[in-house]
ChimeraX commands (.cxc) that place a marker at each C-alpha (Angstrom):
marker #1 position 15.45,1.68,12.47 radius 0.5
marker #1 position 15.04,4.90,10.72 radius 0.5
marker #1 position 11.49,6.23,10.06 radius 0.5
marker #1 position 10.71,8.89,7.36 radius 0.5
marker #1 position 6.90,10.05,7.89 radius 0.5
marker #1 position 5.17,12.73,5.84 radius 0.5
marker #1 position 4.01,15.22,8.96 radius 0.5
marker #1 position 0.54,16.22,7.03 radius 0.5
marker #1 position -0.88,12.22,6.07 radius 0.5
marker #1 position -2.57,11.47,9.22 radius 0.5
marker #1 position -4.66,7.99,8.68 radius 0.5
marker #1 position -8.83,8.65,8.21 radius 0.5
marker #1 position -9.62,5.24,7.81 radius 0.5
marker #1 position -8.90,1.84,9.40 radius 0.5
marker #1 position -6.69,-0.92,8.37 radius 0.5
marker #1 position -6.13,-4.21,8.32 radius 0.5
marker #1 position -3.43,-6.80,8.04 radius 0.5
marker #1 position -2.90,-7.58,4.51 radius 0.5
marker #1 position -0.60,-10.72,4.23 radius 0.5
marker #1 position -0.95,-11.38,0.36 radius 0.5
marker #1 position 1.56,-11.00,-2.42 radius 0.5
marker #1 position 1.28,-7.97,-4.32 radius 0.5
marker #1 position 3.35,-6.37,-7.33 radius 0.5
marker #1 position 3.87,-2.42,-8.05 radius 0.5
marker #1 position 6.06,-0.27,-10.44 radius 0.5
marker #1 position 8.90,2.11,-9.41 radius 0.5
marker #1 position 10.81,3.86,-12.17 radius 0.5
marker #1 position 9.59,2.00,-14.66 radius 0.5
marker #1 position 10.62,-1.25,-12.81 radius 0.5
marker #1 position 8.36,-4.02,-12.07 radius 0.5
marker #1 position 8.67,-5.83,-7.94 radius 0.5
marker #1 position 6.67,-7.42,-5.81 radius 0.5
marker #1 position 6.42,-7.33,-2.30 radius 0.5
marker #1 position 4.58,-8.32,0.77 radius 0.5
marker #1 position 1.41,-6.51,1.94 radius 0.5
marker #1 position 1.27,-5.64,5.91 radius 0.5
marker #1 position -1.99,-3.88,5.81 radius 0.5
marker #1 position -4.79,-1.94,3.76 radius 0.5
marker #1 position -7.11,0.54,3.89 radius 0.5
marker #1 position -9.78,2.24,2.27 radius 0.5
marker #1 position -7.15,4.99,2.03 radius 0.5
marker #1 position -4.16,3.16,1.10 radius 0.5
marker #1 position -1.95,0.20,2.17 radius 0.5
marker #1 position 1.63,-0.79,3.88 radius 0.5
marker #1 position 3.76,-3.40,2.07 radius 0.5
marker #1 position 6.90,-4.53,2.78 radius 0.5
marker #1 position 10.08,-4.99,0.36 radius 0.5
marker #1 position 13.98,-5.06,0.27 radius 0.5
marker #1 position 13.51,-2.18,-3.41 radius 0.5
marker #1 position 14.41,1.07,-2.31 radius 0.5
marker #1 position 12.12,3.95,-3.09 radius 0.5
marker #1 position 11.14,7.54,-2.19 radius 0.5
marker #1 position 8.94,9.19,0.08 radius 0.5
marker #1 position 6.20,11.39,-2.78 radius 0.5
marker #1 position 7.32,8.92,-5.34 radius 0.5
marker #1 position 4.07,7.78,-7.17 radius 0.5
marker #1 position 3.63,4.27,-8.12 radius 0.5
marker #1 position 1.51,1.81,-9.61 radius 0.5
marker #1 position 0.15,-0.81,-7.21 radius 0.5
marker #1 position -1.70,-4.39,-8.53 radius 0.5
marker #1 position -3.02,-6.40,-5.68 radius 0.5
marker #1 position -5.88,-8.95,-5.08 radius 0.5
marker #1 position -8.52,-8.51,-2.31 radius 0.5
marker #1 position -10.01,-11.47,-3.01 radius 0.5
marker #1 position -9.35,-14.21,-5.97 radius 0.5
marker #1 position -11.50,-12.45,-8.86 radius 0.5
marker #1 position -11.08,-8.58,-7.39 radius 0.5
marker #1 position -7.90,-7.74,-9.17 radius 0.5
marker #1 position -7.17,-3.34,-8.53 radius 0.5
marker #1 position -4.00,-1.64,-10.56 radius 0.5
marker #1 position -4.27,1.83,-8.62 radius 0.5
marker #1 position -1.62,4.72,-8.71 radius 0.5
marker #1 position -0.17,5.62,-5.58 radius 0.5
marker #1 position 1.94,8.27,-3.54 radius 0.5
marker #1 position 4.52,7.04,-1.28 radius 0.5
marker #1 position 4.10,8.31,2.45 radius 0.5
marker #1 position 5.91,6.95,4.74 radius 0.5
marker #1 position 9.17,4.31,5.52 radius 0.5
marker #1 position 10.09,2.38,8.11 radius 0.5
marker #1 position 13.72,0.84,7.26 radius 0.5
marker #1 position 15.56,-1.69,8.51 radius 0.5
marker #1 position 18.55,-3.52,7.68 radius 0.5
marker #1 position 17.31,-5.17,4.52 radius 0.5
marker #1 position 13.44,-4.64,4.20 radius 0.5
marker #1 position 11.90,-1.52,4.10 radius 0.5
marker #1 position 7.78,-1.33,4.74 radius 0.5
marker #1 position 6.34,1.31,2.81 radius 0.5
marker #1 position 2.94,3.10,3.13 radius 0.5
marker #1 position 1.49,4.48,0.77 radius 0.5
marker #1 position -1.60,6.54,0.00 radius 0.5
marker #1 position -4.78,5.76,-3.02 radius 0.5
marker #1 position -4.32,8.41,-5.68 radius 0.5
marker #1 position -7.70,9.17,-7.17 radius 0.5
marker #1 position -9.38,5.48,-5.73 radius 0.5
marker #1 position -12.37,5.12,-7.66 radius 0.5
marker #1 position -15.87,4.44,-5.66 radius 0.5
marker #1 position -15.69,0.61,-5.90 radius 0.5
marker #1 position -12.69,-0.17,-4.95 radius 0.5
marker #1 position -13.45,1.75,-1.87 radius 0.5
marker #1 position -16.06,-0.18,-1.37 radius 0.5
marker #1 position -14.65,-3.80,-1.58 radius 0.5
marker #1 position -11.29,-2.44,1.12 radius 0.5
marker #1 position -14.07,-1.61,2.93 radius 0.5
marker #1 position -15.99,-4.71,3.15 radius 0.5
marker #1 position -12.71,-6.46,3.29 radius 0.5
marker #1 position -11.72,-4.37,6.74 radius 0.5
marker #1 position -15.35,-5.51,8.00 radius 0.5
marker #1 position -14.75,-9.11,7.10 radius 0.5
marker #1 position -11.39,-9.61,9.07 radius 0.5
marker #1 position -11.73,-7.76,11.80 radius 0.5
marker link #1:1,2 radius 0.2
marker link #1:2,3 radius 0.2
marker link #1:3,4 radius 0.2
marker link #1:4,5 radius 0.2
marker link #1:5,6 radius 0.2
marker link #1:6,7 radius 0.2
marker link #1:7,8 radius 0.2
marker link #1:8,9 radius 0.2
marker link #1:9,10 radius 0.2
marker link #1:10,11 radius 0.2
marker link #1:11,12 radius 0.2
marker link #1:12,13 radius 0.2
marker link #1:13,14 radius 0.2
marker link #1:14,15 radius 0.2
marker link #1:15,16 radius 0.2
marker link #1:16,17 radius 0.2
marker link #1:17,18 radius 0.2
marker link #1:18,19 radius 0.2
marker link #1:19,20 radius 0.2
marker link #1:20,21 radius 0.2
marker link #1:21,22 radius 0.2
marker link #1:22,23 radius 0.2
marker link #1:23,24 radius 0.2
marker link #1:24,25 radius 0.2
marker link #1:25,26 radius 0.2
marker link #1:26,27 radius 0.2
marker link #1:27,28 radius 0.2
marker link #1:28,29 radius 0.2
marker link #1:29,30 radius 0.2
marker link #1:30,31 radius 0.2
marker link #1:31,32 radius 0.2
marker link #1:32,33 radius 0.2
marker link #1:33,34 radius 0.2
marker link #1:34,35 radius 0.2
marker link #1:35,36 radius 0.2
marker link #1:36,37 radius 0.2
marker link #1:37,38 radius 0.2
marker link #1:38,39 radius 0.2
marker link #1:39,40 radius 0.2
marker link #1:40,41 radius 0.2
marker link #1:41,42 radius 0.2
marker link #1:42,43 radius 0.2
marker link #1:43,44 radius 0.2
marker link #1:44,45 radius 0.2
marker link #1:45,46 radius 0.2
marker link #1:46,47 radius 0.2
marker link #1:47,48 radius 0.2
marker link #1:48,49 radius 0.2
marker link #1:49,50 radius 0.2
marker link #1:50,51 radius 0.2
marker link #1:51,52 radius 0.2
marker link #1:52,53 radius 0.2
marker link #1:53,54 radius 0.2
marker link #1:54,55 radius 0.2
marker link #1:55,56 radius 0.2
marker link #1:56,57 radius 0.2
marker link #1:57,58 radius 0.2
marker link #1:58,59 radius 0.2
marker link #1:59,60 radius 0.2
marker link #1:60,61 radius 0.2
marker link #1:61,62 radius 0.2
marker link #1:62,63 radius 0.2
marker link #1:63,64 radius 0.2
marker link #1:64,65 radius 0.2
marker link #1:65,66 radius 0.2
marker link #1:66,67 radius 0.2
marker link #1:67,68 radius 0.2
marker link #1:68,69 radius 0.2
marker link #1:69,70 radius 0.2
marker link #1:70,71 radius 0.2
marker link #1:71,72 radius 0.2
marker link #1:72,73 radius 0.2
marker link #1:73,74 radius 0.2
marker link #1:74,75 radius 0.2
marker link #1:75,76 radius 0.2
marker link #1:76,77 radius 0.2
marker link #1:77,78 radius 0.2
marker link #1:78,79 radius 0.2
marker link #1:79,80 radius 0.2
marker link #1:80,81 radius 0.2
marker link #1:81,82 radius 0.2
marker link #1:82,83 radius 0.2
marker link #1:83,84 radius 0.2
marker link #1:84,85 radius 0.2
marker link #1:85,86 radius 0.2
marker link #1:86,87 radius 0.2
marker link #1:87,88 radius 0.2
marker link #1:88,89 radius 0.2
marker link #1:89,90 radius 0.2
marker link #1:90,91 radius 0.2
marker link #1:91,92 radius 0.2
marker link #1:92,93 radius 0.2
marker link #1:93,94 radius 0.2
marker link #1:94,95 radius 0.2
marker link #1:95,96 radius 0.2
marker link #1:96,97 radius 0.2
marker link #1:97,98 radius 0.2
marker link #1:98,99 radius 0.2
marker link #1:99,100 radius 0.2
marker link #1:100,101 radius 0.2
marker link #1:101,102 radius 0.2
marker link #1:102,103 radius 0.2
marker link #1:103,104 radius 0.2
marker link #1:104,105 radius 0.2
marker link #1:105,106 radius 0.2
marker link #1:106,107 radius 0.2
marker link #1:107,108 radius 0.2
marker link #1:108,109 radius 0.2
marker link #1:109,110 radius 0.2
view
């Protein structure tokens, strides 16, 4: 497995294992992909697209059924294997509440 990481992210927050379907655009190109985890800070997801560490993205995901977030993004860091690549990436400019509901959704799965 090769590993990129960005040397100066380090995680501030906790996460939490994030197994729902979510969608995001990459060069103008809509995918979806699988979450691993999330954050207040950002989230992991898993997906066989290739992208770029610093590439900024647009990220729509559910925390619950009615709390729908489309959130830009900076990719961080990539874990590859042979076909799936897990991604993390980190909240550009998160607004107030959803930091709020990632939080109480860390606090209700713990």
């Amino acid at each position: 497995m090769e590993k990129a990481v960005n040397p100066a992210y380090k995680r501030k927050y906790p996460r939490k294992a994030y197994n729902k379907v979510l969608s995001f655009i990459s060069s103008g190109k809509a995918c979806t992909a699988k979450g691993v985890e999330i954050g207040e800070g950002g989230l992991s997801f898993s997906t066989s697209e290739k992208i770029s560490v610093n590439e900024k993205l647009i990220v729509n995901f559910f925390l619950s059924d009615k709390d729908f977030f489309s959130v830009r993004v900076t990719m961080l860091n990539i874990l590859n294997s042979s076909k799936i690549s897990t991604y993390g990436v980190i909240f550009d400019d998160v607004s107030l509440a959803l930091k709020r509901q990632v939080r109480a959704y860390v606090a209700r799965t713990q």
